[in-house]
C-alpha positions, 0 to 999 in steps of 0.5 A: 554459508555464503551470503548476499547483501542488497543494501537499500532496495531502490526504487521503493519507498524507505530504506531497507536490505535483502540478505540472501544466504547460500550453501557451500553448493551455492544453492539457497538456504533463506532470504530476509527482507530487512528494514534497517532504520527506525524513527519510533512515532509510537512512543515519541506521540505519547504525551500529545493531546489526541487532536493532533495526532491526525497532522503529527502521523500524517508526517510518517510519509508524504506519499501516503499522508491522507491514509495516515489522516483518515485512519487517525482521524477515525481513532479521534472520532472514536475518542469523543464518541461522534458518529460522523454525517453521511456528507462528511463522510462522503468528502474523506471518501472523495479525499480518500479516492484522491489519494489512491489515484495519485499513490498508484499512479506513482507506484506503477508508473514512476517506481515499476514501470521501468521494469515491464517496459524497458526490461529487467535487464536493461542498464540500470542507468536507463531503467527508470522514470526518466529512461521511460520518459525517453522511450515511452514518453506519452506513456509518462506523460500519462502517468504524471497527468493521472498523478496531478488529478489525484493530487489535485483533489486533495489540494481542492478539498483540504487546501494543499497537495501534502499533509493536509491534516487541518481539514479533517477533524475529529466529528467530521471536516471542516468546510463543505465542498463548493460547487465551483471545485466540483466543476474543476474535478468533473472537467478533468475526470474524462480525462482520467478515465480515458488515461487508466483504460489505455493503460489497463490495455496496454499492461493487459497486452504486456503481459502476454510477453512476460511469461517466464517473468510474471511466473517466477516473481512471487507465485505462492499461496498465502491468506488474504485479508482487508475491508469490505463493504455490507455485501462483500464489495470493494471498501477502502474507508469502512466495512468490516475485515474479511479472511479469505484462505489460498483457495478462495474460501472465506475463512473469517468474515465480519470482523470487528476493525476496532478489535483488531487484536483479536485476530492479528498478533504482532511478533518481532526480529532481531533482525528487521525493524518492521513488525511481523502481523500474522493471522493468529488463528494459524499463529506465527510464523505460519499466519502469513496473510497479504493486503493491498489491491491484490489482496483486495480483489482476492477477497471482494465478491465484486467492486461495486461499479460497471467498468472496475466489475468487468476488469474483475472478471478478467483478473480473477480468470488468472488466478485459480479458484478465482484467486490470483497469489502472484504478486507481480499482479498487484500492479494489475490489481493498482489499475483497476482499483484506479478504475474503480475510484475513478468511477466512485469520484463520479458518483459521490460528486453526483450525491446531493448530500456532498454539498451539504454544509453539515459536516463537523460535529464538535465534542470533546474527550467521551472514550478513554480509547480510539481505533481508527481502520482504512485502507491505504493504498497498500493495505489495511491500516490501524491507528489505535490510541488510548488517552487520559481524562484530558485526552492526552496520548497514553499509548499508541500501536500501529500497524502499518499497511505495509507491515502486514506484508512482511512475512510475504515479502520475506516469502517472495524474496527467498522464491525469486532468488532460488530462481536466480541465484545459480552462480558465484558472481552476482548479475545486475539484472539478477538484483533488480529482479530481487528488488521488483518483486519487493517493488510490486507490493509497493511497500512504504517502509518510512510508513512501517518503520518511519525512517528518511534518507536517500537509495543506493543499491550496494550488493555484497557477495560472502563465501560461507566463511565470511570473505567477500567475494564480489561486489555490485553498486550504482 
């Protein structure tokens, strides 16, 4: 059996591999979406008081930082039994809101962009941020200023752009919003607004041209699963966890985030460090579900906002039963949620109740157990503790947004390189389609696995007897 090795995956976010592995014929047997490091954040927490666990996890990625925060902190409201104030949930949201802008900004315009742009096929040389810069300039420009707005909110609420963990706390946050940064949100807003409707018109306008590469990158039908709110709309920080089958029937709705365990299993490989969660109703390995904005917009029944509502409409138009299973559409699924925080900033600055200085309640260790559920930019994320009488971590299980894609990206590898791999020698812009499809779920592999370092691609090509036969690195 022949084998392929592309090893790391660049243009992600961590450290990971793709093994593919061929007949004597050269046709395609599987592919594996492999994570090859691992930092352990479960066990080294044990030991730790519960209150610093938001700005410990926070330290899993500084990409998604504020994700980490939110649902950590949710556990640790858990833990001393407070029900936050409306404003100080109003102020995670707006942090929240901040935080999806500027993670889907990065996605799609530093990470993706350069494929649907330049060309999957281009010189690899050219084919990122800065080939897009010189060919697309304004274009970039408005992926970095859309970015900083984002980011910015954060900085304005918690006091800086990155792991900002000592603002929020345990029954709430600790400083109200003054009204001088509210005016510097609303006098960029505009601005952002105008950026993301010329660009959701542009990637609409794209993908007209992009037939035979939008067909062939991760069309198959699984499970979705994610939060919602009360009547089935968008939710990114509360709500309860709707199961929505390829079809488009509601399979499962109103679960309980905090029991979790009941209807997600977790299973392992010998050969991936990053967790399997598969639906249990359909076990494993056959309970294979997506999260994330795709997944998101596949289970809602509307966003919740005029202009996001619209786009809906449309993006549902191009899935089947009004569900979308083709996975380079998450990038489509990015804009619109951007659309749609954009519109909800607008409308939390515009709540009376934001600028309300009740926002922390104190109180010390009442459950001896905490869950902690949101949506990250990528997904459904849990945080689930358990503590000793002086609230110390015991036991920490995590189930990364990322994680909950496994089984799909495995999916979604082995379909594009049945597509692709069709001789002995390995093309370049063969790999990188590999890669794109892993690109358009955005994965955050240090958040999965929690591992750092730098990106390299280096592919090898094995007959079935083991011999390497060809080798492409940059």
């Amino acid at each position: 059996m022949k084998r392929i090795d592309i090893t790391p995956v660049t243009r992600v976010e961590g450290h990971a591999k793709i093994s593919i592995f061929l007949e004597k014929d050269g046709t395609i047997k599987d592919a594996r979406f492999q994570v090859t490091d691992f930092r352990g954040f479960e066990k080294f927490c044990e030991g730790r008081p519960f209150y610093e666990m938001p700005s410990i996890t926070s330290r899993i990625c500084g990409i998604c930082p504020v994700s980490h925060l939110l649902a950590s902190i949710k556990a640790c409201d858990e833990i001393v039994a407070i029900k936050i104030s409306r404003s100080a949930e109003l102020l995670r949201r707006l942090m929240h809101m901040g935080q999806i802008v500027q993670s889907h900004a990065l996605s799609f315009f530093y990470l993706s962009s350069p494929d649907f742009l330049l060309g999957m096929g281009a010189d690899p040389a050219v084919r990122n941020i800065f080939g897009l810069i010189e060919k697309y300039p304004e274009v970039a420009k408005k992926g970095i200023k859309l970015r900083k707005f984002g980011q910015e909110i954060i900085e304005l609420l918690a006091g800086k752009r990155i792991h900002s963990s000592d603002w929020l706390v345990p029954g709430g946050v600790k400083d109200s919003l003054p009204k001088d940064k509210c005016k510097k949100i609303f006098a960029t807003l505009p601005e952002a607004l105008d950026i993301i409707l010329e660009m959701l018109s542009m990637f609409k306008a794209k993908l007209s041209g992009l037939g035979e590469e939008v067909e062939n990158l991760g069309n198959f039908p699984t499970y979705y699963l994610g939060l919602v709110g009360s009547n089935g709309e968008l939710e990114h920080y509360d709500g309860k966890i709707r199961v929505v089958d390829p079809t488009g029937k509601i399979v499962a709705d109103k679960l309980d985030p905090n029991k979790y365990y009941e209807y997600i299993g977790e299973a392992v490989e010998s050969w991936s460090y990053m967790k399997f969660p598969f639906y249990k109703s359909l076990g494993y390995p056959k309970g294979v579900y997506r999260v994330g904005p795709l997944a998101r917009l596949n289970i809602i029944s509307r966003c919740g906002t005029p202009l996001a509502d619209v786009e809906l409409k449309e993006f549902k138009n191009l899935g089947k039963d009004g569900v979308v299973q083709n996975t380079f559409l998450y990038h489509y699924a990015r804009l619109i949620e951007v659309l749609f925080c954009l519109e909800k900033i607008k409308d939390i600055l515009e709540d009376p109740e934001v600028y309300s200085n009740n926002v922390w309640a104190k109180a010390s260790v009442n459950r001896s157990e905490g869950i902690g559920v949101a949506e990250a930019p990528r997904g459904t994320l849990i945080h689930h503790y358990k503590v000793d009488k002086e609230g110390l971590i015991t036991w920490v299980n995590m189930i990364i947004a990322t994680e909950n894609n496994n089984l799909a990206y495995n999916m979604a590898v082995t379909q594009v390189a049945k597509k692709y791999v069709t001789q002995k020698r390995l093309t370049e812009s063969f790999l990188n389609r590999i890669e794109a499809v892993v690109r358009a779920f955005d994965p955050c592999l240090s958040c999965a696995t929690h591992a750092i370092g730098q990106m390299a691609l280096d592919a090898h090509l094995y007959d079935y007897e083991g011999k390497l036969i060809d080798r492409l690195t940059h």
